[in-house]
Backbone as CSV, one residue per row, in Angstrom:
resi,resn,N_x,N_y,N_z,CA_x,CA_y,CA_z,C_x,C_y,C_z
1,UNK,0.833,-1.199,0.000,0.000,0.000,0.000,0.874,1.258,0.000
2,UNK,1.796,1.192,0.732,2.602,2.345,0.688,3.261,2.509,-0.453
3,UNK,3.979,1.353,-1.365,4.703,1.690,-2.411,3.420,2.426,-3.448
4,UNK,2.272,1.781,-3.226,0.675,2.464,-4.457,0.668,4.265,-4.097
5,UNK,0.632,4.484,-2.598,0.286,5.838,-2.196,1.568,6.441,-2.811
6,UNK,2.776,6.026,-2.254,3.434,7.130,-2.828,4.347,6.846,-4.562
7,UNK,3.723,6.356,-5.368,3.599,6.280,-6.666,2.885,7.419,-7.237
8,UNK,1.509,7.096,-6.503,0.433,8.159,-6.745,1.039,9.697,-6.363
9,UNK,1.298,9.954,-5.421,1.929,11.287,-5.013,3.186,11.796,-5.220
10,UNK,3.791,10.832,-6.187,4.876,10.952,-7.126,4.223,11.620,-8.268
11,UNK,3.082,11.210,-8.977,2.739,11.365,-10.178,1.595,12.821,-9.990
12,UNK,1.036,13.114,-8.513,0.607,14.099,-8.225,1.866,15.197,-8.198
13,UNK,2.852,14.750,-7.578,3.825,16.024,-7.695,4.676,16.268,-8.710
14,UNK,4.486,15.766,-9.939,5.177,15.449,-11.323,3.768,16.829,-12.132
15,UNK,2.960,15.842,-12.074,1.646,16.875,-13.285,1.526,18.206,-11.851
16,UNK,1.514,18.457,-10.843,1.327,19.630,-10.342,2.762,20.973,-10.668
17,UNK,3.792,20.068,-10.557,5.240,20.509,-10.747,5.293,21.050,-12.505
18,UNK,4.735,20.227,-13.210,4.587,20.637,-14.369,3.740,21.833,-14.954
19,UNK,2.851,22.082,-14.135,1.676,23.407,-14.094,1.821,23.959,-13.773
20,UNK,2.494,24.364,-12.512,3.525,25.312,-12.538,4.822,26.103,-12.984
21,UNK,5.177,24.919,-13.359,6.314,25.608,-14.292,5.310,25.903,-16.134
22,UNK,4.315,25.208,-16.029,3.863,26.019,-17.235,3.356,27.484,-17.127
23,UNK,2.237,27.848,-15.595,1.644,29.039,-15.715,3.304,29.782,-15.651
24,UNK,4.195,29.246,-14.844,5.166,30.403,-14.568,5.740,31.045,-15.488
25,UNK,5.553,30.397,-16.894,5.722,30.707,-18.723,5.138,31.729,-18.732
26,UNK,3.679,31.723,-18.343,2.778,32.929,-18.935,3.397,34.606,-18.611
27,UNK,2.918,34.876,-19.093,2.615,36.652,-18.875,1.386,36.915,-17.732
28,UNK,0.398,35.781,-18.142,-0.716,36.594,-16.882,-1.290,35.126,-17.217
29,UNK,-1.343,34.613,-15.300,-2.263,33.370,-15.447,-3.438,33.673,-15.300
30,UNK,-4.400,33.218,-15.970,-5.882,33.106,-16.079,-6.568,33.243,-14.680
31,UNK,-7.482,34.126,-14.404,-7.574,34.130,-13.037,-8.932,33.054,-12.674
32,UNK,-9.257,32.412,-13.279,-9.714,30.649,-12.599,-8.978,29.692,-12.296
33,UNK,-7.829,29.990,-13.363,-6.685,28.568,-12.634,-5.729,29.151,-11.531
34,UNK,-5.630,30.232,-11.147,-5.365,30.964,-9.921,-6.206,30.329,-9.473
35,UNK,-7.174,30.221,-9.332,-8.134,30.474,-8.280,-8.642,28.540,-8.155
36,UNK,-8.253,27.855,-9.301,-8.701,26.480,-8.875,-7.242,25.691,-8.497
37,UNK,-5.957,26.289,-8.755,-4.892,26.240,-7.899,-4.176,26.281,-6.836
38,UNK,-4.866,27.135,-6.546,-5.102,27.823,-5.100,-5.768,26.623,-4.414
39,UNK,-6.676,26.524,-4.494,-7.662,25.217,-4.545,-7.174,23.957,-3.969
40,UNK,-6.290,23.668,-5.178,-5.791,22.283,-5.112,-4.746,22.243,-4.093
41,UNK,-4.106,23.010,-3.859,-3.011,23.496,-2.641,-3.642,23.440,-1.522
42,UNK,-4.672,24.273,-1.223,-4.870,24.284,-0.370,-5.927,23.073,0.731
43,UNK,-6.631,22.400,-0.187,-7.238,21.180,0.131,-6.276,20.238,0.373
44,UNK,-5.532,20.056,-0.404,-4.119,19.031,-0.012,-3.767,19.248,1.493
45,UNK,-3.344,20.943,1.510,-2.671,21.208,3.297,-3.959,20.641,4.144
46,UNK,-5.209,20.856,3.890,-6.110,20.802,4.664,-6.356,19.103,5.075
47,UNK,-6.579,18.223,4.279,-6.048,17.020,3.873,-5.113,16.340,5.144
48,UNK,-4.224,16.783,4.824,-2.753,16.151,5.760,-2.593,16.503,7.183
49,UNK,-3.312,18.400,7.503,-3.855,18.478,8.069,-4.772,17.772,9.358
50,UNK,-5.614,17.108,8.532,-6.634,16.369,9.199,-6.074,15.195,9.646
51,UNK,-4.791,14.318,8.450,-4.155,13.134,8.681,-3.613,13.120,10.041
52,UNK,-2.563,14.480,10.073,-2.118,14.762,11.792,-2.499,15.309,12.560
53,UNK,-3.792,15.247,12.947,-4.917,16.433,13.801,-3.653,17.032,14.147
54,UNK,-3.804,17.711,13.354,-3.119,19.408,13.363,-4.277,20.589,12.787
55,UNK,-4.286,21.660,13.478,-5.425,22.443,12.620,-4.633,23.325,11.229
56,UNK,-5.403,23.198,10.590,-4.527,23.960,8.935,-4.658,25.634,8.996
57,UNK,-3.759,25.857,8.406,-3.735,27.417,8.186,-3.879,27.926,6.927
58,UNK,-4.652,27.465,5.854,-5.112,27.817,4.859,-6.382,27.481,4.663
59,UNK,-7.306,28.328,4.497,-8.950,28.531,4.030,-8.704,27.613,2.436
60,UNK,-9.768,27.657,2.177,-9.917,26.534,1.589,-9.821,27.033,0.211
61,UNK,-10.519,28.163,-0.147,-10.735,29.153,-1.385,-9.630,30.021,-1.083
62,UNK,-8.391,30.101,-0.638,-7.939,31.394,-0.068,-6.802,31.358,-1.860
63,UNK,-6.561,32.510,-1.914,-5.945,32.861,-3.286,-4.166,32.920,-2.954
64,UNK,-3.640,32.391,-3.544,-2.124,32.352,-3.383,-1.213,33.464,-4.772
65,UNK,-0.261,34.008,-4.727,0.053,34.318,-6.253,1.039,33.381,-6.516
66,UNK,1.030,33.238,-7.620,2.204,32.210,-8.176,3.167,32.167,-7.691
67,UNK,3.758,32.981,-7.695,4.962,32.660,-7.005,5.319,32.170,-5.471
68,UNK,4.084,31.712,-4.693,4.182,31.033,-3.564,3.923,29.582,-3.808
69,UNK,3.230,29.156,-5.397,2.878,27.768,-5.506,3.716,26.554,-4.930
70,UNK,4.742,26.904,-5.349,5.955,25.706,-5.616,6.198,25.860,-4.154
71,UNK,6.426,26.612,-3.122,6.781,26.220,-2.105,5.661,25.480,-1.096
72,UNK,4.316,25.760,-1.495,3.264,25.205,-0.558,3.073,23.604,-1.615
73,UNK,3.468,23.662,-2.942,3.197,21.907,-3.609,4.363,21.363,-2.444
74,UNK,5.855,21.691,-2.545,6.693,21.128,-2.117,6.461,20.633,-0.401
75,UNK,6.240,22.076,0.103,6.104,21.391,1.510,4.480,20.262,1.886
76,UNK,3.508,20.368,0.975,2.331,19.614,0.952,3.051,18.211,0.632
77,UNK,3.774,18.177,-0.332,4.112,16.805,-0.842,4.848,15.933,0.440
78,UNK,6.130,17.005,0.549,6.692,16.420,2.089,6.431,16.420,2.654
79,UNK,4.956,16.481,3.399,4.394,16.308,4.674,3.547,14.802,4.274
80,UNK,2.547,14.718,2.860,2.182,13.222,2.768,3.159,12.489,2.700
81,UNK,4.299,12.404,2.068,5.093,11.450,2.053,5.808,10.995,3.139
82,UNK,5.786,11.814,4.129,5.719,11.735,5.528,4.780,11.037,6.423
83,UNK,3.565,11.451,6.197,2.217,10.169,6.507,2.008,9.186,5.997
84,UNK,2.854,8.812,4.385,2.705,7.842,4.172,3.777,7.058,4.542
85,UNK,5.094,7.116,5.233,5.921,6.597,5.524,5.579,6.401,6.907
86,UNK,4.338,7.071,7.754,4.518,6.871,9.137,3.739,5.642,9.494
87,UNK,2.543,5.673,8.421,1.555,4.811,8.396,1.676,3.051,8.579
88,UNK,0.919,2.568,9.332,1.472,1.608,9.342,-0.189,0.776,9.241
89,UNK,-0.876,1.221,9.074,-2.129,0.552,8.734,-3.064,1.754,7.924
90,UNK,-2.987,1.461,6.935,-4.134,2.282,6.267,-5.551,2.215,6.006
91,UNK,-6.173,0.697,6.486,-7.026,1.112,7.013,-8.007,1.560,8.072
92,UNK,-6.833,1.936,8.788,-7.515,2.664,10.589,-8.157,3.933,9.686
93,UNK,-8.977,4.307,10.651,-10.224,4.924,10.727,-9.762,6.804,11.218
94,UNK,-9.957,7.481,10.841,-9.327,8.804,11.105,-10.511,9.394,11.283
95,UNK,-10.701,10.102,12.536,-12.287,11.091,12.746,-11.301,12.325,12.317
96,UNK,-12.384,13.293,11.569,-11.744,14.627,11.176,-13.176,15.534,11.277
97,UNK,-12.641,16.978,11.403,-14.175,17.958,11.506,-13.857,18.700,9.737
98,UNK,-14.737,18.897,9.422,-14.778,19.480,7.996,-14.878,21.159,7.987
99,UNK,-14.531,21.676,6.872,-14.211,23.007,6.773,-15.953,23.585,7.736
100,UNK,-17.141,23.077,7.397,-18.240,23.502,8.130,-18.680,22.963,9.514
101,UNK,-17.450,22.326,10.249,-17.705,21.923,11.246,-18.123,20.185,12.197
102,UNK,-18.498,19.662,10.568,-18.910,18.604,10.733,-18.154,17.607,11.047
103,UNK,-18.555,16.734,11.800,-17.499,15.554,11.713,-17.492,14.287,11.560
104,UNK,-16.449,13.686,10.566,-16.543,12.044,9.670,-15.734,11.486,10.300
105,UNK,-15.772,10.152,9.924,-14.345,9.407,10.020,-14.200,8.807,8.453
106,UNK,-13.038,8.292,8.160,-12.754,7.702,7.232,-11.466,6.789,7.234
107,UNK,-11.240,5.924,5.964,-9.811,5.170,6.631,-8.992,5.955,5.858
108,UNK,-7.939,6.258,6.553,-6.982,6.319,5.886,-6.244,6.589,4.316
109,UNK,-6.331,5.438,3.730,-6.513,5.005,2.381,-7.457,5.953,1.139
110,UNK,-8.630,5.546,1.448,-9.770,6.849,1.418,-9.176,8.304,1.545
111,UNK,-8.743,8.620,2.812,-8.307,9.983,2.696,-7.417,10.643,1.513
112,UNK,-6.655,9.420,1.726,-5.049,9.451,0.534,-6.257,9.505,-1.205
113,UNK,-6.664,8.268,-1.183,-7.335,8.488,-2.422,-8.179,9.390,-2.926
114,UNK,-8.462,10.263,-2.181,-9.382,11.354,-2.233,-8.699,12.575,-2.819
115,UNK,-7.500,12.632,-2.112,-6.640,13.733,-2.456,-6.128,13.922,-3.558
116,UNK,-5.668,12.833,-4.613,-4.947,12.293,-5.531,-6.171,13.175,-6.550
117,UNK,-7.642,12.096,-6.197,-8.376,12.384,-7.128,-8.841,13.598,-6.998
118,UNK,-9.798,14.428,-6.219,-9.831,15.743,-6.292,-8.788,16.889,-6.549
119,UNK,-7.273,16.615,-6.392,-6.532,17.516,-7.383,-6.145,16.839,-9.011
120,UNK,-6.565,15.573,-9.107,-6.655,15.616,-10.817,-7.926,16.172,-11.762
121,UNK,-8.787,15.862,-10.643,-10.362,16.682,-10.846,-9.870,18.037,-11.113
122,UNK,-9.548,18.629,-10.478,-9.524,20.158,-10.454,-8.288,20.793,-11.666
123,UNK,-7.045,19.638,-11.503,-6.068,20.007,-12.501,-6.941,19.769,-14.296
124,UNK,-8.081,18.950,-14.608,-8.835,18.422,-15.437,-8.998,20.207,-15.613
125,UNK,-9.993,21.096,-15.112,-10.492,22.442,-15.138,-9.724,23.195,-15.364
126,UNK,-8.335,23.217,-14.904,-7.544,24.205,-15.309,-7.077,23.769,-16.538
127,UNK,-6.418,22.717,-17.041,-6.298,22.272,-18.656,-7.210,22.922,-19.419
128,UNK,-9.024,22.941,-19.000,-9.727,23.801,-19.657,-9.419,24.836,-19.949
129,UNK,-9.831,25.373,-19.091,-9.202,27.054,-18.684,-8.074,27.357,-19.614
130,UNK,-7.160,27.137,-19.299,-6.021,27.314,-20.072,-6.250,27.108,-21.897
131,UNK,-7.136,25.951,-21.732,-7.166,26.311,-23.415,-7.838,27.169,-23.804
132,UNK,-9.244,27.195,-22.741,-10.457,28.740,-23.404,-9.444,29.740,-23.186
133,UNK,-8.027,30.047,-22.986,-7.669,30.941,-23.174,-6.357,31.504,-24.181
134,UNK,-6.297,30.050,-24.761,-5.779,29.846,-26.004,-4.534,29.167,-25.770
135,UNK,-4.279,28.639,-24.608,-3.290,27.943,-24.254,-2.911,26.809,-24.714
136,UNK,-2.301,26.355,-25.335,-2.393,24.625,-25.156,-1.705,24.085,-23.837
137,UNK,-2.617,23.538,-23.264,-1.985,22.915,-21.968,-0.944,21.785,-21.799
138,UNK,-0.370,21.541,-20.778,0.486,20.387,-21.216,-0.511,19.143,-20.406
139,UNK,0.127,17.637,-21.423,-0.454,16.490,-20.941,-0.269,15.805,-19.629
140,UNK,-0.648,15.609,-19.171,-1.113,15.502,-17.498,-1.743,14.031,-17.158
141,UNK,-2.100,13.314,-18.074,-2.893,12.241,-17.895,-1.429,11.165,-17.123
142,UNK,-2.022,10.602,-16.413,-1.706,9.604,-15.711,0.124,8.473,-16.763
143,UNK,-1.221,8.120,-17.819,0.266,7.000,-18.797,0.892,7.671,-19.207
144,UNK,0.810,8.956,-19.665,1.955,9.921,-20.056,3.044,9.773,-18.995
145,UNK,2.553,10.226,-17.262,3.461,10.257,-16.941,4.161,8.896,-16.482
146,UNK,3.432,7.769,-16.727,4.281,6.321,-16.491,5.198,5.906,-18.188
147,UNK,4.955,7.007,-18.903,5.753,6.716,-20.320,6.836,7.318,-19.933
């Protein structure tokens, strides 16, 4: 399980690492993929967050400028790869309270898989974005990056 999680968060910090160094090309990033970037950053901290009941210090919508990306992907990445090295059962059960207060449990595993997929979800929107704005985006899909 651990070698699967951090494969996955290899290939999350490969296509995120890559989107950044693409907007950092631009002249002016599109202000939705700001804003669904922001996003993906910041759900991740919130995320890992929850993994180490620790409380997070980023709102959830909160807006970053580019040039802080790469240091909040980097330290996000090294903190899962950190939970995933601490882990020693993934599917124990994690109670967490949600941005509105509420509170779940979930295993582990789940948490991890959640994360992966809601920032490829969201990286999916900014590829949009980027092209309604005449961009061609770069390829991001998964076998690309196992090619």
């Amino acid at each position: 399980m651990k070698s699967l999680f951090n494969q996955l968060f290899d290939y999350n910090f490969y296509s995120n690492k890559k989107l950044i160094d693409q907007c950092s090309a631009l002249e002016k990033v599109p202000k939705e993929t700001v804003r669904l970037f922001s996003h993906v950053l910041n759900a991740h901290h919130i995320w890992n967050c929850r993994l180490l009941g620790k409380p997070w210090e980023l709102e959830v919508w909160q807006e970053h400028p580019l040039e802080n990306w790469e240091d909040l992907h980097y330290e996000n990445q090294r903190t899962t790869f950190e939970i995933i090295t601490n882990t020693d059962d993934f599917e124990k059960r994690k109670n967490y309270e949600t941005t509105e207060g509420r509170v779940f449990a979930n295993e582990v595993k789940d948490i991890l898989f959640h994360v992966i997929n809601h920032s490829t979800h969201h990286r999916a929107q900014i590829l949009a974005d980027l092209r309604s704005h005449g961009i061609a985006p770069e390829q991001l899909d998964y076998i690309f990056y196992k090619r």
